[in-house]
N, C-alpha and C positions, 0 to 999 in steps of 0.2 A: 717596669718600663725599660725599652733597649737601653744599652749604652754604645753609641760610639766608638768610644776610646778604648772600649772592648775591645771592637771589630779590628781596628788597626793594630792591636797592640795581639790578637790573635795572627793577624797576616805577617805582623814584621816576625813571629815566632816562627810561624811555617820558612819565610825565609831564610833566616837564620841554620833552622835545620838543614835545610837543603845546601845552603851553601858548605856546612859543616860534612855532610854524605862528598860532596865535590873535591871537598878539601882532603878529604881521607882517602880517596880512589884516586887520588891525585897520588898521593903519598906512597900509594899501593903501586901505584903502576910504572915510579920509577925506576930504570934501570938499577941494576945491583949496582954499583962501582965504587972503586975508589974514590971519586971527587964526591959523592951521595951519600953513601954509606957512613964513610970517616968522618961527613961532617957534624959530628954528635951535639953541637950547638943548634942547627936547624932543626933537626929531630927534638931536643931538648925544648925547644920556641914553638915545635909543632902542636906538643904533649899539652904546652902550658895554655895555649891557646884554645886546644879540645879540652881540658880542664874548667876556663872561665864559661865555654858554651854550655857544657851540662849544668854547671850552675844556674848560669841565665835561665836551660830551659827549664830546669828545677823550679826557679823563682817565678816563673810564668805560667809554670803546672799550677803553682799554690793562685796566683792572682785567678787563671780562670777557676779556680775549685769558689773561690769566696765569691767571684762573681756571679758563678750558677745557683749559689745560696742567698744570695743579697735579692737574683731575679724571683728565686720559687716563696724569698717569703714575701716579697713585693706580691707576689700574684696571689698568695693564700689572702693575704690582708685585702685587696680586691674583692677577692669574692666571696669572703665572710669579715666584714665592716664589726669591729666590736659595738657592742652596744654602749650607749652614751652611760655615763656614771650620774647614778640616782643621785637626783637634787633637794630632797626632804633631811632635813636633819633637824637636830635636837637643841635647842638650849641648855638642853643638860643630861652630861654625857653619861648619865646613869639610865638617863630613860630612854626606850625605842620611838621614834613616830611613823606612825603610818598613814601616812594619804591616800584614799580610794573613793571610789564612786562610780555614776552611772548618768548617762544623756538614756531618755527611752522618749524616741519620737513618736507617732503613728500615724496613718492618712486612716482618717475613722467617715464610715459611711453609713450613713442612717436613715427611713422610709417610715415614717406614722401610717401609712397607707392612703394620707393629703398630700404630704409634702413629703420630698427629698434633698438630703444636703448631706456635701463630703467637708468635714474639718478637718483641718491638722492642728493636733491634738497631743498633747502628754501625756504619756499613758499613766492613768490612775493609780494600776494594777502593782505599779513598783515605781516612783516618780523619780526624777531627774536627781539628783542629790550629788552633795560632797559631805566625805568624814574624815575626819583628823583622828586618831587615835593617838595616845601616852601612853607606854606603858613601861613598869621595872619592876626588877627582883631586888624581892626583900632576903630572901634565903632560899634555899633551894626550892622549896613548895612553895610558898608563899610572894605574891603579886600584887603589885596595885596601881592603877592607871587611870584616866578620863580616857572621855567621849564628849566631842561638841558635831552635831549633824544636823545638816540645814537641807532644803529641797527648794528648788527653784523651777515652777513647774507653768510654762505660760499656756493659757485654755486646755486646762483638763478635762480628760475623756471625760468625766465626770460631770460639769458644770457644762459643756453643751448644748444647745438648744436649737432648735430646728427653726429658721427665723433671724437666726440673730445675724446682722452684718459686719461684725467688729469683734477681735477675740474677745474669748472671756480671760481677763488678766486679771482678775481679784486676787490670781494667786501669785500674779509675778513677781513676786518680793523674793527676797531672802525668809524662811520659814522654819523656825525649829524644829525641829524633829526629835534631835537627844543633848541633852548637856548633863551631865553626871559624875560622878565619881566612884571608882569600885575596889575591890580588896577582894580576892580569889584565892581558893586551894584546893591542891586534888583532893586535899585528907577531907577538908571541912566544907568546900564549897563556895560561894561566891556571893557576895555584899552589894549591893548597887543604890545609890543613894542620889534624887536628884532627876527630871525629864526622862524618861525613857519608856518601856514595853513594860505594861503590867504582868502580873503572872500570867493572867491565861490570854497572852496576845499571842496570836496564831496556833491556835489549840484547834482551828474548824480546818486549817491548811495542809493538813499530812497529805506530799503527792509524789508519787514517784515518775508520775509521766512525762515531762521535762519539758508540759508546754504550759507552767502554771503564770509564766508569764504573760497572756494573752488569756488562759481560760482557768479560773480559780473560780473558786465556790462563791468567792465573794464579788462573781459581775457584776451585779446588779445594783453595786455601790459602786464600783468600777468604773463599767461602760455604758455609758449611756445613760448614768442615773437620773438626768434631769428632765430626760425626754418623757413628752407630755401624752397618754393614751388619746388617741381620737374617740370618739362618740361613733359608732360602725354607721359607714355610709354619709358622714357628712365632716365637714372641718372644724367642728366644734370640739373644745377640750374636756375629756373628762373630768380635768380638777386634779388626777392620779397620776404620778410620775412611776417609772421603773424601782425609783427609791424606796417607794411606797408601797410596793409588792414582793422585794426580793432586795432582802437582808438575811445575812449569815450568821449576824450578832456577835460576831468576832471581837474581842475587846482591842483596846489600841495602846495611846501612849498617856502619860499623865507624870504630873509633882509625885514620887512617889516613894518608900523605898521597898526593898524586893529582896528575897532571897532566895538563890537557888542549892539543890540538896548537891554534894559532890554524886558523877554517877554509879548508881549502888545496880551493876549487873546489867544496867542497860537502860535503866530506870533514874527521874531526875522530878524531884518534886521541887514546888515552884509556891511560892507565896508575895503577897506585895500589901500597901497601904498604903491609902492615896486621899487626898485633899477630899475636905468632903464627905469622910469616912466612908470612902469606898473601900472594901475590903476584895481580893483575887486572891483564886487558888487554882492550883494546875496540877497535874503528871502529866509528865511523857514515856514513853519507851518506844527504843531503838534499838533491833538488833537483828544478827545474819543468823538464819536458819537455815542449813544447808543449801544455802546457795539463795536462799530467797530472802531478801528484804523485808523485813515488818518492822512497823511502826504505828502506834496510835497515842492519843494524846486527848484529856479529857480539863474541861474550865469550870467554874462558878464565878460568877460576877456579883456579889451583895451590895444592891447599889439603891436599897428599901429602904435608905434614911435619907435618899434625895427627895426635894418634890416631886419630883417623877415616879418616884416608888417604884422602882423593879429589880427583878431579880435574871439571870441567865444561866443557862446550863449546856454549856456546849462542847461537842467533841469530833474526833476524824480517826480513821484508820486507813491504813492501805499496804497492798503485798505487791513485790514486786519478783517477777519469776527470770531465773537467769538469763535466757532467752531473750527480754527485752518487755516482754506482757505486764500491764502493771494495771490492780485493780485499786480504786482507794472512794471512800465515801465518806458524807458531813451528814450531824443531825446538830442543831439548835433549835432551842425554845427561852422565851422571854416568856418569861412571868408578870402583869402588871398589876399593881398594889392598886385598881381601881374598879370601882364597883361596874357589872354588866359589861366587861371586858375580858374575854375569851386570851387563852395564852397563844402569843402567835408561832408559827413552828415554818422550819425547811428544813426539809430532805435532800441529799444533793449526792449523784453517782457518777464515775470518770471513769472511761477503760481507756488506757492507756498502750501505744507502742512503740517502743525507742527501735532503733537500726542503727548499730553504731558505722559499721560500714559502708551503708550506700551510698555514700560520697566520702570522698581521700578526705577533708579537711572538717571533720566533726559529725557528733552525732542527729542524725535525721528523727523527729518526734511527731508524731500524730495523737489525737485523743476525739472524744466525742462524749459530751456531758447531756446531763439532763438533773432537773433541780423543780423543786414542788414547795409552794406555800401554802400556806393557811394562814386568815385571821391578821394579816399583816398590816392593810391598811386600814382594815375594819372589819367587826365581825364578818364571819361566815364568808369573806372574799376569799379568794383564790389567785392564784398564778402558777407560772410551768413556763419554763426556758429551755431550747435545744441548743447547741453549741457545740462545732466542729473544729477545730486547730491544728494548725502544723508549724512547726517549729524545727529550721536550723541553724544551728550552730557555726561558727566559724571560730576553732577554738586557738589557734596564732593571733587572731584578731581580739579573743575575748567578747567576740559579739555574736547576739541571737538575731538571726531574722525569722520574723513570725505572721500571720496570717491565721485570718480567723471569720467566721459568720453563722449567723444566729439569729434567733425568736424569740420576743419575749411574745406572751400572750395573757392575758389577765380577763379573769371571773370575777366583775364587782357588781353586787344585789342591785338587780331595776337598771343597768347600766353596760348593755352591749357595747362592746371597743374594738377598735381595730388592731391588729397585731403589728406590731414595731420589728421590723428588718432593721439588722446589725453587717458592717460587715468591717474588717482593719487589717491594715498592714502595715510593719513598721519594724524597727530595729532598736535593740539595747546595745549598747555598746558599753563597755565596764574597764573602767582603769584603776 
């Protein structure tokens, strides 16, 4: 900000000098004489006087030096404001916490090929949430921390329905997600004990294409799950939802505990046991091959000692090329412990292309999927989804905006349907 008392106290300096230059050509330009010369008292009061000026402007060099430093940091702080000081801390100063999460809105649009209707919508695909983490060292390797995670997610893409006039808020509560406790190390690997990801949760998910927020293997549990097939040619329902055709059979969360192997080369085996005696098991592997990304990841789910009786086998891989090109695919299949019940299966294929530079403020993503069932809602049925994405990035903000549309179509025995238009747009936002 200016000062003022700057400006004057710079003017009375220019003064100053000036009269001191007047004073000194004054001095110069007296006659030599005797009554001048001899007076070595005035000369003496001259000397003393140009003496206290160079001082003074001494003293006024330093005042303007501090003032042009007091102005540039005044203006640096202007126009780079420090960031506010993080407000999470700890009860106890041995453990770290960390607070993060995610708002993921959408405007979701949908056509049975009767009716049309646009919801706003939470997206299914990765829901609204907050997590608190703990965590401390025990010794140099060795860790141990919680997790408590909740999701607060009102009318999800998921629950939907074409018709309805009022959200669907079944889920607007507060909702658990993880509460746990764990104990980690590089040597030995990691303990989890308590709500959380069984072993082979996200085992169908391997993607390099950066638009899995909007387009993952697991749509069809996703978006649009509860929307109802028409009967082809009339407004009658066929009884068969999207849910009922295209599952990925991806395992999720449970009471459980779990352990994972430290990583051996790029490689991380995974085990759990859960309520119920459900048993999971997993690998993954991750790792750079000259320049290209690979990753695949493989599950079992033994879940033959529930009423339900079934089993799961599922996996994903995918490559992704320096360039930006990124291929990755899903296979699942459920097994079910019941007589004249065929095993139901999806196929599922992504090409992927990131750009990291076609805009200044993050990476630009595209992809285009396509996914095949059998046997899902009932013997010898069918289904088949296409789906287009694009996804940017806004990475100062930590937020994705995304865009997306799509088909479901289903093949169910004696029972011609209409095909279900999809279409969303919407943003995640992450703190």
């Amino acid at each position: 900000m200016f000062n003022p008392g700057g400006e004057r106290r710079v003017k009375w300096m220019r003064a100053l000098l000036l009269g001191t230059a007047l004073a000194s050509a004054a001095v110069i330009a007296l006659p030599i004489g005797n009554s001048v010369a001899g007076d070595a008292e005035d000369i003496a009061a001259l000397k003393k006087e140009n003496a206290e000026l160079r001082e003074l402007v001494k003293g006024l060099a330093q005042d303007m030096k501090a003032l042009k430093e007091t102005v540039n940091k005044t203006a640096e702080a202007v126009a780079a404001p420090k960031a506010p000081a993080k407000m999470a801390s700890s009860g106890n100063e041995n453990v770290a916490v960390t607070v993060s999460g995610h708002v993921n809105r959408m405007l979701f649009y949908a056509d049975d090929g009767d009716q049309a209707q646009t919801f706003n919508a939470d997206n299914k695909v990765s829901m609204s949430r907050l997590n608190v983490t703990g965590k401390g060292k025990i010794d140099d390797d060795l860790s141990a921390g919680a997790t408590l995670e909740v999701e607060l997610a009102s009318n999800r893409s998921s629950s939907v329905t074409i018709g309805q006039e009022t959200e669907n808020n079944s889920g607007a509560s507060l909702t658990e997600r993880k509460s746990e406790v764990f104990v980690e190390s590089k040597q030995f690997g990691k303990l989890s004990l308590g709500q959380g990801s069984v072993a082979s949760d996200g085992v169908s998910d391997t993607d390099f294409s950066g638009t899995s927020v909007i387009a993952p293997s697991s749509l069809g549990t996703d978006i649009g799950t509860a929307l109802l097939f028409r009967l082809e040619g009339t407004s009658t329902s066929s009884g068969r939802t999207v849910g009922n055709l295209f599952d990925n059979f991806d395992a999720g969360r449970a009471d459980r505990i779990r352990y994972d192997s430290p990583d051996l080369m790029g490689l991380v085996l995974s085990a759990s046991y859960a309520d119920a005696d459900i048993a999971d098991y997993a690998a993954r592997f991750a790792k750079d091959v000259g320049g290209y990304k690979v990753a695949a990841a493989i599950g079992y789910d033994d879940s033959t000692n529930q009423a339900t009786g079934l089993s799961t086998i599922n996996g994903s891989a995918g490559v992704k090329a320096p360039f930006g090109t990124s291929l990755q695919g899903t296979y699942s299949e459920r097994n079910f412990e019941t007589a004249n019940r065929d095993n139901a299966t999806l196929w599922y294929i992504k090409l992927g292309q990131e750009f990291p530079t076609l805009v200044p403020f993050g990476v630009t993503a595209f992809s285009i999927d396509h996914a095949q069932t059998a046997d899902q809602a009932l013997n010898d049925s069918e289904g088949d989804w296409w789906n287009f994405a694009a996804v940017q990035t806004i990475k100062k903000l930590a937020t994705e905006l995304y865009f997306n549309v799509g088909r479901y179509s289903a093949d169910i025995p004696s029972t011609p349907t209409e095909d279900i238009f999809i279409a969303g747009v919407g943003a995640r936002v992450k703190f």
